[in-house]
Backbone as CSV, one residue per row, in Angstrom:
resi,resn,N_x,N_y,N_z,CA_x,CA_y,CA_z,C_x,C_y,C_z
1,UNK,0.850,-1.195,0.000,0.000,0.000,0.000,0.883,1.241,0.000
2,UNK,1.099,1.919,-0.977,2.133,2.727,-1.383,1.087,4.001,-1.335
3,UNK,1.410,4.963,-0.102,0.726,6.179,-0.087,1.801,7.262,0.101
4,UNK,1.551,8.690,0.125,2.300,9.518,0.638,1.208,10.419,1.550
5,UNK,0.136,10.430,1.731,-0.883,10.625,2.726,-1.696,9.573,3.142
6,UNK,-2.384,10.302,3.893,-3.678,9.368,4.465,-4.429,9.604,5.468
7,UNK,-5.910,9.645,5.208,-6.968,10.119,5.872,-7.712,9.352,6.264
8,UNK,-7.916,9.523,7.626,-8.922,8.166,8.265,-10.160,8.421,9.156
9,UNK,-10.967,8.005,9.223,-12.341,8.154,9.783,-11.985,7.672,10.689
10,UNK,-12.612,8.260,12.077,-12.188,7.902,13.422,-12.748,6.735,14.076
11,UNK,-14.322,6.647,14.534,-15.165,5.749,14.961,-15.116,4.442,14.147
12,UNK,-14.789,3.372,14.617,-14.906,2.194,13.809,-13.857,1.969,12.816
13,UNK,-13.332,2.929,13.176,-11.734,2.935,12.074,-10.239,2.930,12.299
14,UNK,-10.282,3.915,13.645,-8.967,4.298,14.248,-9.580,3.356,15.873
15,UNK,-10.783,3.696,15.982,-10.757,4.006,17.807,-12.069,2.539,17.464
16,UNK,-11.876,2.135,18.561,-12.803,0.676,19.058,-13.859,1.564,19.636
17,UNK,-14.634,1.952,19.263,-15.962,2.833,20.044,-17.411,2.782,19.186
18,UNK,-17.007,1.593,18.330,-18.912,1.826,17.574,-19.201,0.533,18.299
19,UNK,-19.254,0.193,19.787,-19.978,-0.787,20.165,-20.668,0.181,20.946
20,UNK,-19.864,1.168,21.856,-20.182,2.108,22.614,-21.874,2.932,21.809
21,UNK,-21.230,3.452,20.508,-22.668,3.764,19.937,-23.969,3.102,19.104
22,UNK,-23.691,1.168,19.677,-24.650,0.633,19.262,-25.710,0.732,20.417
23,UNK,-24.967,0.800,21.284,-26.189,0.410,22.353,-26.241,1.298,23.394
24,UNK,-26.142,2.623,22.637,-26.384,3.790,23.557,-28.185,3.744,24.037
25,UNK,-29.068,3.715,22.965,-30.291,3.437,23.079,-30.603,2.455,24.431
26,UNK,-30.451,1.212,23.997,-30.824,0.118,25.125,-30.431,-0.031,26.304
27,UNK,-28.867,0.897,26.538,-28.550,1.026,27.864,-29.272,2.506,28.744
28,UNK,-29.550,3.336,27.820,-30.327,4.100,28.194,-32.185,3.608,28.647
29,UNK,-32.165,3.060,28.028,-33.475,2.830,28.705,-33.958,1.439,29.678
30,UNK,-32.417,1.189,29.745,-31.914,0.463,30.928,-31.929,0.923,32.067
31,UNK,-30.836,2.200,32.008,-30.781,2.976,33.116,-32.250,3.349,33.743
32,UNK,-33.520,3.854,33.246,-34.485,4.462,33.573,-35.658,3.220,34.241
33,UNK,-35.093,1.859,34.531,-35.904,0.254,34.583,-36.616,0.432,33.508
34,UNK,-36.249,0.888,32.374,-36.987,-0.112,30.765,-36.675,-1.298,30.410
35,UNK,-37.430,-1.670,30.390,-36.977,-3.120,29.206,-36.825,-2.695,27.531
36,UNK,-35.964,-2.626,27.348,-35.673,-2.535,25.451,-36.055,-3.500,24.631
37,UNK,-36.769,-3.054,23.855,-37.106,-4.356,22.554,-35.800,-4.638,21.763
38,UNK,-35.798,-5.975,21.559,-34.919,-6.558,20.684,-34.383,-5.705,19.872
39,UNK,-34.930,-4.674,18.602,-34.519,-4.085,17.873,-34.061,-2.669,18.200
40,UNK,-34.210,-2.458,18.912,-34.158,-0.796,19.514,-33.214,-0.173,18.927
41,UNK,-31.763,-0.782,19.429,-30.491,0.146,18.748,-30.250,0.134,17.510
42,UNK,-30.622,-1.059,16.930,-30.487,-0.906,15.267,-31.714,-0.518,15.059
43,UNK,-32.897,0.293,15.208,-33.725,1.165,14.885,-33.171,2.320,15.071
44,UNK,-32.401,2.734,16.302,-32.239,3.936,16.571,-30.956,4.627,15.945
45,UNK,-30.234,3.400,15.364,-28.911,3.403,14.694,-28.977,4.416,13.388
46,UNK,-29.809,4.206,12.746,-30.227,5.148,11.177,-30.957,6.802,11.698
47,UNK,-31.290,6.906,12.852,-31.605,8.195,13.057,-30.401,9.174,13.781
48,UNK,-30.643,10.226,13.793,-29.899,11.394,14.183,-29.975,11.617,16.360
49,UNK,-29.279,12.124,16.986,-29.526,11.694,18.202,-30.650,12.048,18.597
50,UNK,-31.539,13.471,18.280,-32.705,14.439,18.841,-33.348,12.919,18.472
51,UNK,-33.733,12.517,17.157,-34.423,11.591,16.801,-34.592,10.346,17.076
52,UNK,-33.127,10.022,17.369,-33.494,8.758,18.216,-33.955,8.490,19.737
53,UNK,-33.369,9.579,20.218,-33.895,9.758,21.911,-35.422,9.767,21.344
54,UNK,-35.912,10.453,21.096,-37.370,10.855,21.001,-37.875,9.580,20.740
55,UNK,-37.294,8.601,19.994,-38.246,7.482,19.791,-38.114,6.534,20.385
56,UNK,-36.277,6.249,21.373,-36.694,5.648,22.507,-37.428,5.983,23.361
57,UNK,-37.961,7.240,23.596,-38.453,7.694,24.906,-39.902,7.395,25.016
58,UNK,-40.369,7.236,23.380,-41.610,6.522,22.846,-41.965,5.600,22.834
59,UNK,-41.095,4.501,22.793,-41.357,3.318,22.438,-41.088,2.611,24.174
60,UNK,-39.906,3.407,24.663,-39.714,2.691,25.943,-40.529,3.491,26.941
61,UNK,-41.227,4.220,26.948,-42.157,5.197,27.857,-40.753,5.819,29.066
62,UNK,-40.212,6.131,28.500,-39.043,6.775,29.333,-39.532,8.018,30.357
63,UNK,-39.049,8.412,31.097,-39.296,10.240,32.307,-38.962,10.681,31.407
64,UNK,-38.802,11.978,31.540,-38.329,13.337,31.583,-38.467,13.527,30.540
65,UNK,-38.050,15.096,29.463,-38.127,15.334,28.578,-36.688,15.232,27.503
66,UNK,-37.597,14.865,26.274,-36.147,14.820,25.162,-34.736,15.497,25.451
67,UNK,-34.767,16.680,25.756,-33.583,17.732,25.895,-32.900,16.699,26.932
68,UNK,-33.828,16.339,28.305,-32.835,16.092,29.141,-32.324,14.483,28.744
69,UNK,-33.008,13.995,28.132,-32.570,12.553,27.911,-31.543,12.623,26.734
70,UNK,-31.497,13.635,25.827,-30.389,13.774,25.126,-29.303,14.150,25.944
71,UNK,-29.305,14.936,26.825,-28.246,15.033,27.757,-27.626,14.397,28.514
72,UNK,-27.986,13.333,29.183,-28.052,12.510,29.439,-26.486,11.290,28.828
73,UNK,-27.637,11.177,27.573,-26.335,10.298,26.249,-25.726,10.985,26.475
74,UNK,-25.373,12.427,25.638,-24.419,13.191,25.521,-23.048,12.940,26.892
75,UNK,-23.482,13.035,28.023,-22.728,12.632,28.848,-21.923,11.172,28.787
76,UNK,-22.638,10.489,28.494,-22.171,9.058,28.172,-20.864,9.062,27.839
77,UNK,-21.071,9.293,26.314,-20.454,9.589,25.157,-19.461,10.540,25.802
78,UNK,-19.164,11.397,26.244,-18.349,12.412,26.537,-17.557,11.888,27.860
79,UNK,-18.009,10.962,28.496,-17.377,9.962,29.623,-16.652,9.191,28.522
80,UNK,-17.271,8.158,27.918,-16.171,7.056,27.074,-15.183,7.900,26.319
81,UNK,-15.224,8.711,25.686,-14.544,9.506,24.999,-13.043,10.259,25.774
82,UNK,-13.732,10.513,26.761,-12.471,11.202,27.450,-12.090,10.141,29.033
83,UNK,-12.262,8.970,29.397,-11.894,8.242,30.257,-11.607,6.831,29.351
84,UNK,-12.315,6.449,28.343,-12.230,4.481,28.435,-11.725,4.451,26.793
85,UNK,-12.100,5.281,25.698,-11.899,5.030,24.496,-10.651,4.160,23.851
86,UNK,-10.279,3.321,23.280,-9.567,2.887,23.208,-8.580,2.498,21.322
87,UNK,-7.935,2.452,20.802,-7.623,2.458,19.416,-7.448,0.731,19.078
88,UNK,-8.149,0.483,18.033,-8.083,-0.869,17.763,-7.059,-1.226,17.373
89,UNK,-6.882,-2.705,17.770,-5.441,-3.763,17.740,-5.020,-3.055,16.283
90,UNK,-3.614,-2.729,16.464,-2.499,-2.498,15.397,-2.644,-0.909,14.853
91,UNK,-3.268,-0.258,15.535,-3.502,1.193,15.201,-2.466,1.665,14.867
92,UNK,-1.832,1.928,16.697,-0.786,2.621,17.089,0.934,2.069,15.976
93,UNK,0.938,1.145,16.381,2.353,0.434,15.305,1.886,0.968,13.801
94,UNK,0.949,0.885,13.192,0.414,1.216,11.763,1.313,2.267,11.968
95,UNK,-0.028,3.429,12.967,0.077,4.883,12.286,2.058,5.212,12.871
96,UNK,2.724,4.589,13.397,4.052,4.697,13.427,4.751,4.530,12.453
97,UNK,4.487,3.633,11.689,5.239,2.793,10.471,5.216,4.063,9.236
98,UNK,3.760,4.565,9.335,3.340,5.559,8.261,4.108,7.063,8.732
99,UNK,4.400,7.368,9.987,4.572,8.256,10.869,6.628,8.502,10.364
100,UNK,7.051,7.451,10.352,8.471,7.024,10.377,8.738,7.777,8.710
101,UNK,7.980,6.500,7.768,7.772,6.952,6.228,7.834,8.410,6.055
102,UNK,7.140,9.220,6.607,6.616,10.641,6.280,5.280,10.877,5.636
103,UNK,4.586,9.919,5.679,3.264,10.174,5.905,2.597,11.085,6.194
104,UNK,1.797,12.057,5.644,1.132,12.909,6.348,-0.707,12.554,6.301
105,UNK,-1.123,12.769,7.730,-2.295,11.621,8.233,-3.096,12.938,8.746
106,UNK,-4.451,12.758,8.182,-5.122,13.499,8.563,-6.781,12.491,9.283
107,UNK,-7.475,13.546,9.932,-8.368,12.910,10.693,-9.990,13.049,10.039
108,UNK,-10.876,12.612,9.425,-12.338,13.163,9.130,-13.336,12.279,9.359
109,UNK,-14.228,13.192,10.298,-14.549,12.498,11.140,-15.890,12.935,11.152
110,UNK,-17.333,12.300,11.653,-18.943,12.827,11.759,-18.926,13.342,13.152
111,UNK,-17.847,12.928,14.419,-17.599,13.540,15.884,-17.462,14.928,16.204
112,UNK,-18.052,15.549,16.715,-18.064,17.038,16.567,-16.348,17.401,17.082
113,UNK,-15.784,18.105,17.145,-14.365,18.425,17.162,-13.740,18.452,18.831
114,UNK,-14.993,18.841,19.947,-14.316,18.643,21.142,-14.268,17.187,21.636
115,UNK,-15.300,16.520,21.296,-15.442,14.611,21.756,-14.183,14.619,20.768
116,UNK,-14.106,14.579,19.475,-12.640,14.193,18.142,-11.839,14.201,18.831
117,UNK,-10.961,15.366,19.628,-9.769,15.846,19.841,-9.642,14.818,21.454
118,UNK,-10.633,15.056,22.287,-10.674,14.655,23.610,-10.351,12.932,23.396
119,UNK,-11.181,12.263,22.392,-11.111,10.827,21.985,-9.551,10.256,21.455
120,UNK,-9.355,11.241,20.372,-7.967,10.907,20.316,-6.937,11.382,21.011
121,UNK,-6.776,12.010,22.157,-5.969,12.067,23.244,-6.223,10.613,23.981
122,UNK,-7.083,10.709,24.549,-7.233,9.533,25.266,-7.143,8.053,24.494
123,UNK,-6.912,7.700,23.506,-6.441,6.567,22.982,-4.662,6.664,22.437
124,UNK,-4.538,8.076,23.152,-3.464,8.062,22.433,-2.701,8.231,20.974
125,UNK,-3.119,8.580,20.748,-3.656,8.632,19.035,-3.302,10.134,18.349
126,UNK,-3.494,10.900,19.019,-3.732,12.594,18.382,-1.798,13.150,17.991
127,UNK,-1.332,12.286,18.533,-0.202,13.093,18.212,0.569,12.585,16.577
128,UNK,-0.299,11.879,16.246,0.178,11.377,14.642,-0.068,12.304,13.773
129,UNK,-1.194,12.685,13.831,-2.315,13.602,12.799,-2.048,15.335,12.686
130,UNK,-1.676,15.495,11.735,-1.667,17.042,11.118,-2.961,17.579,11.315
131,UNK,-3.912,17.309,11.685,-5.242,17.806,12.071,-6.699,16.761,12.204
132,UNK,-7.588,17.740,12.535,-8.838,16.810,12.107,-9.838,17.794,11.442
133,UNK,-11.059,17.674,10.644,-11.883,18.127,10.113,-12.774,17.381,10.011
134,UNK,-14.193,17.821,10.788,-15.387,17.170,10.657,-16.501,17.809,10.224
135,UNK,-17.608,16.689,10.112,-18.356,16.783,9.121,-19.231,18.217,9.056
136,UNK,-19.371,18.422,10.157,-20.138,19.537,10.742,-19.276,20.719,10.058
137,UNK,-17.767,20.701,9.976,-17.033,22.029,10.005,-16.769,22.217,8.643
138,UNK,-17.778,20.846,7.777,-17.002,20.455,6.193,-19.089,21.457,5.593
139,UNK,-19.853,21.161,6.654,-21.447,21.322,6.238,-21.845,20.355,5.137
140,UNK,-21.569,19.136,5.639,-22.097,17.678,4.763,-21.633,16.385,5.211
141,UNK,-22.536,15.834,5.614,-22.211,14.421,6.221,-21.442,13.207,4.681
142,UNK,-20.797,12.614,5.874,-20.147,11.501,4.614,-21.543,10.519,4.014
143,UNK,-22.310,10.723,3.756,-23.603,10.223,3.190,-24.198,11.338,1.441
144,UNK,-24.193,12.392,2.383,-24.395,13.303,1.268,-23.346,13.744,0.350
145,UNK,-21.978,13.835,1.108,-20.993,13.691,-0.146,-19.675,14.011,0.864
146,UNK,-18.418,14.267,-0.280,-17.310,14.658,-0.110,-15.933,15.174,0.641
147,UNK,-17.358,16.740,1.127,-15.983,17.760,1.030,-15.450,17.690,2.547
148,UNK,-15.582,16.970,3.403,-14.771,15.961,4.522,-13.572,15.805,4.093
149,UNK,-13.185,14.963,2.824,-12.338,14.533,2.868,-11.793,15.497,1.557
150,UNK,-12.750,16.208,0.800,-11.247,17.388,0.213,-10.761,18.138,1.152
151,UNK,-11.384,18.768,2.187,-10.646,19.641,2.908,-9.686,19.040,3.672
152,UNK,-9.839,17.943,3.652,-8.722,16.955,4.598,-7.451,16.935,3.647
153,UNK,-7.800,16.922,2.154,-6.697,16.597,1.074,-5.863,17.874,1.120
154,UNK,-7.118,19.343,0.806,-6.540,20.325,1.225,-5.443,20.647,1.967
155,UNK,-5.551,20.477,2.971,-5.017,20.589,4.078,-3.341,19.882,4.280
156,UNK,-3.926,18.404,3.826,-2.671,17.758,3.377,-1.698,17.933,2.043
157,UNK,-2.506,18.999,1.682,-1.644,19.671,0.018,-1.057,18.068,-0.667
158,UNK,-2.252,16.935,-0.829,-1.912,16.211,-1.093,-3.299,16.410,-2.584
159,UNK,-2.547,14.896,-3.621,-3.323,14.521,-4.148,-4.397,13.437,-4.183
160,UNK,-5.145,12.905,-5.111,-6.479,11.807,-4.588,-5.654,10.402,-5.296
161,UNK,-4.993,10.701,-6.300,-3.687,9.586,-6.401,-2.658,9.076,-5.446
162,UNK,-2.571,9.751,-4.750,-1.566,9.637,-3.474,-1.588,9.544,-2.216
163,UNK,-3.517,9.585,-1.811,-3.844,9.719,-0.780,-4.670,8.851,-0.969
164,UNK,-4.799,8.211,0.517,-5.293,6.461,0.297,-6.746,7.219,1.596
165,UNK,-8.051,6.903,1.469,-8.818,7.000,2.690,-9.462,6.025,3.625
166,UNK,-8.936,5.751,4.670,-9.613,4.726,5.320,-10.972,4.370,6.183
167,UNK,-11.788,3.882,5.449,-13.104,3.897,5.905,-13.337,2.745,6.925
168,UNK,-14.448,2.611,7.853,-15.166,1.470,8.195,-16.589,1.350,7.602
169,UNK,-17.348,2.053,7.554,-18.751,2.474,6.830,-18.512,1.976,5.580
170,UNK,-19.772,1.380,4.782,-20.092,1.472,3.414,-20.615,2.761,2.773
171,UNK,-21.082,3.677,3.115,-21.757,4.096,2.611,-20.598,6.090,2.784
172,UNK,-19.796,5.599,3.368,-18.652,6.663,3.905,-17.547,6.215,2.733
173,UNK,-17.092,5.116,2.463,-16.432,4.945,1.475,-16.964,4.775,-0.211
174,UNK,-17.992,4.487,-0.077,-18.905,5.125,-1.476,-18.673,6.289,-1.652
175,UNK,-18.867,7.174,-0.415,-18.541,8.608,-0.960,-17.007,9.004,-1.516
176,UNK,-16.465,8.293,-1.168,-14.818,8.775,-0.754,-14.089,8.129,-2.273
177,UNK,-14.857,6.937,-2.743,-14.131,6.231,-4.035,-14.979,6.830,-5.063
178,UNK,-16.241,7.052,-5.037,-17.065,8.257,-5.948,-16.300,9.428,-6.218
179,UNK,-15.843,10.204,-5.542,-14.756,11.291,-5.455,-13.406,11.483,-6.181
180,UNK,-13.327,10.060,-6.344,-11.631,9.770,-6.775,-10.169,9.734,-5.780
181,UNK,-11.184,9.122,-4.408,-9.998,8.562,-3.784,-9.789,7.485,-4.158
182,UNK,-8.231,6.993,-3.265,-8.127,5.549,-3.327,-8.636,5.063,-1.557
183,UNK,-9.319,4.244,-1.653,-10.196,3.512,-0.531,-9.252,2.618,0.022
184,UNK,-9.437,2.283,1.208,-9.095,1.418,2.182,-10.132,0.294,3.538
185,UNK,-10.902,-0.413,2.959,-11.807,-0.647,3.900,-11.214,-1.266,5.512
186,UNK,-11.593,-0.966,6.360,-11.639,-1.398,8.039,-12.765,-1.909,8.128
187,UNK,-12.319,-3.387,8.628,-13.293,-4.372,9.342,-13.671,-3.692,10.875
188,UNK,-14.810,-3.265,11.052,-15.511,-3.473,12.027,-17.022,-4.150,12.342
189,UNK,-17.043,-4.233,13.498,-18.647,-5.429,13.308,-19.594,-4.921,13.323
190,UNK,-19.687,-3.289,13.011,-20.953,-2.491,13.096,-21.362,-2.682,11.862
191,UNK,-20.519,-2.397,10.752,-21.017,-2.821,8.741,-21.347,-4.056,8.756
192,UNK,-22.120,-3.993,8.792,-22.679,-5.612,7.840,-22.530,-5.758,6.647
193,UNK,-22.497,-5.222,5.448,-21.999,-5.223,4.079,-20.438,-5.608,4.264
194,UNK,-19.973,-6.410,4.682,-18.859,-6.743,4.700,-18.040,-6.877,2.835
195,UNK,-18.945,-7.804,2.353,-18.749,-8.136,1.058,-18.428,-6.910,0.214
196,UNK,-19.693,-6.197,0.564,-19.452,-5.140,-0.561,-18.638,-4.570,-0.389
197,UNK,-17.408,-4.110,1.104,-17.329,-3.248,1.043,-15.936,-4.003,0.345
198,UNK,-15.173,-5.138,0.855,-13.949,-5.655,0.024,-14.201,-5.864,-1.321
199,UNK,-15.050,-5.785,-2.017,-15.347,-5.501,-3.686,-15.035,-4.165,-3.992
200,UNK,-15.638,-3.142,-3.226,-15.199,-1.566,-4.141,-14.107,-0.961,-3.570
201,UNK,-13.266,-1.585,-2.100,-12.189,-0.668,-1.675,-11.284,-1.382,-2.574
202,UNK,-9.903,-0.267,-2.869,-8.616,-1.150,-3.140,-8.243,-2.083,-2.300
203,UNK,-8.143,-1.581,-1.099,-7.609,-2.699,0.031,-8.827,-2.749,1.275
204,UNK,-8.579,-3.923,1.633,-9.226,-4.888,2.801,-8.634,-4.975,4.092
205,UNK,-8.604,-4.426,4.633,-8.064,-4.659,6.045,-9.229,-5.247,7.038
206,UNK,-8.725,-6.171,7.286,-9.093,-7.110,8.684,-9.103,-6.496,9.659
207,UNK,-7.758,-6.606,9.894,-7.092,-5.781,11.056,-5.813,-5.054,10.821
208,UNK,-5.641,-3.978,11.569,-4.018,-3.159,11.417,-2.962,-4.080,11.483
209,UNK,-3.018,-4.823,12.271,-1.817,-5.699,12.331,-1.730,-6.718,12.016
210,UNK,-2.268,-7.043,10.656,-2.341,-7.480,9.262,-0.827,-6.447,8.681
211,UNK,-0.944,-5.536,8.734,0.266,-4.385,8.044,1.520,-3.932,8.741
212,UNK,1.525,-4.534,10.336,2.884,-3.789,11.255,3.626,-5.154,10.674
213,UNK,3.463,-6.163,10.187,4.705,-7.426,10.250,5.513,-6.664,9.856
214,UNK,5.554,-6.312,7.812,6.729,-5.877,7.503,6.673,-4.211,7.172
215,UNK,5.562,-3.674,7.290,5.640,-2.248,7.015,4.445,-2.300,6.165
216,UNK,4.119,-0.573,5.583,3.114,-1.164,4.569,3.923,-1.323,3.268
217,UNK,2.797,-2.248,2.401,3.301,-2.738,1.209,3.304,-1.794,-0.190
C-alpha cells in the first residue's frame, strides 16, 4: 500500500468505540428500569440523536423530557470519549510505520471536534495527525458527499492519487471512491456489508496488524 498521505475516519476505524454507539439506546433505557425491545439500537442506529432519543423515549415510555434525555447520552459519550476510548489492535504500530515513512495523516470524522480531539488524546492517538476536520465544520455528512475529505486533502496539500482513505462504513467509502480517492476498507462489526465493502475498496483490512509485520506494502 504505497501512499504519501492518508486520511482516516475515526469511529470504527482508528478508535474501538462503535460498540459504545450501538447500544447507547438500550442502555439508556436500561438505566431508567426499561426493558428494550430486541430491535431498539439498530432502529435507533439510522436516526440522528434528537431523533433517536425521542423514539426511545416513545417506544420505551421513558421520564423526563427529550432535551434532558439527550443530555443525558451526551454525557455518556463524553465519559467514554475522554476516560475508556480505546484504538483498535495495530492502530498505534500502523500509524508509526506511516509516521516514520513521512506520511502525512489526517483525521475526518462525523464527531463534533471537542469529543474528536478529547477521543484521540485519550487513545493516544492525536499526536500522529496534522489535524482533524469534521463533518459539521465540512457542512455535509459523509452520506451526502465529499468535502470531509477534500478539505482533509486540502489541508494535506496532497493529491487523490496519493492519498489512500480509510473507511469502516459502506456508505462513507462510497462517498470517498465516488470522489476519486483511493479507498481502504476497516473491518468493524458495526457494517454488515462486509462483502461489498472488500469488492469496491482497493484494500481490505481485517485488522491493522495485518500491516505492522513488515511495514506497509
Amino acid at each position: 500500500m504505497r501512499l504519501q498521505s492518508a486520511i482516516f475516519d475515526m469511529d470504527g476505524t482508528l478508535l474501538d468505540s462503535m460498540g459504545m454507539w450501538r447500544t447507547l439506546a438500550g442502555a439508556l433505557a436500561e438505566r431508567h428500569g426499561a426493558v428494550p425491545p430486541p430491535d431498539l439500537d439498530r432502529k435507533v442506529a439510522s436516526l440522528g440523536l434528537w431523533e433517536g432519543t425521542a423514539y426511545c423515549k416513545e417506544v420505551c415510555g421513558l421520564p423526563g423530557t427529550v432535551e434532558e434525555l439527550v443530555e443525558e447520552i451526551w454525557q455518556r459519550i463524553e465519559d467514554f470519549y475522554r476516560r475508556d476510548v480505546r484504538p483498535k489492535p495495530g492502530v498505534v504500530p500502523f500509524l508509526s510505520i506511516l509516521k516514520m515513512e513521512g506520511v502525512w495523516m489526517y483525521v475526518a470524522t462525523a464527531t463534533d471536534r471537542p469529543l474528536a480531539e478529547a477521543a484521540l488524546k485519550t487513545a493516544g492517538i492525536d499526536g500522529f495527525f496534522r489535524g482533524i476536520v469534521t463533518t459539521r465544520e465540512a457542512g455535509q455528512t459523509k452520506r451526502e458527499g465529499p468535502e470531509v475529505y477534500e478539505r482533509a486533502l486540502r489541508r494535506l496539500r496532497s493529491t487523490k492519487k496519493d492519498t489512500v482513505v480509510f473507511e469502516d462504513a459502506l456508505h462513507a467509502l462510497r462517498t470517498a471512491k465516488a470522489a476519486g480517492f483511493r479507498t481502504a476498507a476497516v473491518y468493524d462489526a458495526s457494517e454488515p456489508e462486509q462483502e461489498e465493502l472488500r469488492r469496491l475498496a482497493e484494500y481490505y483490512i481485517q485488522s491493522f496488524e495485518e500491516l505492522t509485520a513488515g511495514g506497509p506494502a
